[in-house]
Phi, psi and omega in degrees: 000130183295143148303142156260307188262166198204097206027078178264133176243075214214126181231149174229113167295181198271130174101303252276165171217109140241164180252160165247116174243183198169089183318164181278173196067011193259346165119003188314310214258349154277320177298292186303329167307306175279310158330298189295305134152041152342274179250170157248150168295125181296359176178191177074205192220159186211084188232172201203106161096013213045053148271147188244128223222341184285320191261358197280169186288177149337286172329331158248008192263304190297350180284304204291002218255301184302305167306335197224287267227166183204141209230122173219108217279190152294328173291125181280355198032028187291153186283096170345298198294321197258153177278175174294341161300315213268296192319312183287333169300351256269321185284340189278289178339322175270009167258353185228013171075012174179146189250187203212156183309301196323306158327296185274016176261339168263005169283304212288357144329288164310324170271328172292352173299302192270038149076033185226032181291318195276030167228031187294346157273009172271140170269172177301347169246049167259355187236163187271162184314308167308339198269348165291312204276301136026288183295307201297307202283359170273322143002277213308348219231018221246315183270023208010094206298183173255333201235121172262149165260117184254064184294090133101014171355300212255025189280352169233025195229144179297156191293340165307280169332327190263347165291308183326306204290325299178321170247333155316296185327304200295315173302296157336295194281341165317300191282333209240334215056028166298174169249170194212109181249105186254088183300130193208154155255353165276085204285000167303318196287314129004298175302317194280000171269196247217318211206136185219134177258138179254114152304140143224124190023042184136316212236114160289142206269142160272000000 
């Protein structure tokens, strides 16, 4: 079986905004897949929080995936069904088998952060696309990660919708230090982090 990533050497600080590039086929979406604890590496090392993530089991790599880690696709993948209060609790409820005042006091929070206190009763499809990725990054934040993984966040949405989404992240990473590791083919989007890694085949460019 061919490698896709090929010695990738790489840390991400506490705080950091990157961006990630790449042509397609270059692994970005294998890299964030393995970051996320997704996948496993097939060798090398993986460590995160000083957790060694190559050896840990299922069982803690999905305990450390829920506590720590945070998801924000192309998709927004929000729940039809669900309102924007429920879809954003949707990860802490499903980690604790069940949900809590505490919970729905900390979505609605995350949502008047990202400027959607007043749709916190809407399902997704009452809302526009930005304002679903919008729903999708307070999601991310709901188990407060120390790391959001971001793939292609702003990849369907207009140069408006997507500065929006895009100065939340900023904002977000700003206040909080959370870190953002942002996969993008868009290098305007790109310009607005701090710090950008490139792929090329496999290999971060130097």
């Amino acid at each position: 079986m061919a490698r896709v990533l090929k010695g990738i050497d790489l840390a991400i600080d506490y705080g950091e905004m990157a961006a990630l590039l790449g042509p397609s086929g270059s692994g970005k979406s294998t890299l964030l897949t393995i970051l996320g604890t997704l996948m496993r590496a097939s060798g090398g090392s993986h460590e995160m929080l000083g957790i060694d993530l190559i050896n840990a089991s299922e069982k803690q790599r999905t305990e450390f995936r829920s506590r720590h880690l945070g998801f924000v696709f192309q998709f927004h993948h929000l729940l039809p069904d669900l309102t924007a209060l429920e879809n954003v609790m949707m990860p802490a409820a499903s980690a604790a088998g069940r949900e809590t005042s505490a919970m729905r006091h900390r979505a609605a929070e995350l949502l008047n952060a990202v400027g959607l206190a007043d749709r916190r009763d809407y399902r997704p499809n009452a809302l526009s696309g930005g304002q679903r990725q919008r729903v999708a990054v307070a999601r991310s934040l709901i188990n407060e990660p120390v790391l959001v993984l971001a793939d292609e966040p702003t990849g369907n949405l207009d140069l408006a919708s997507a500065d929006k989404v895009m100065e939340l992240i900023r904002r977000i990473n700003e206040a909080t230090k959370t870190s953002f590791l942002i996969s993008t083919h868009d290098e305007h989007i790109a310009t607005q982090c701090l710090r950008r890694i490139e792929l090329f085949d496999g290999r971060i460019a130097d």
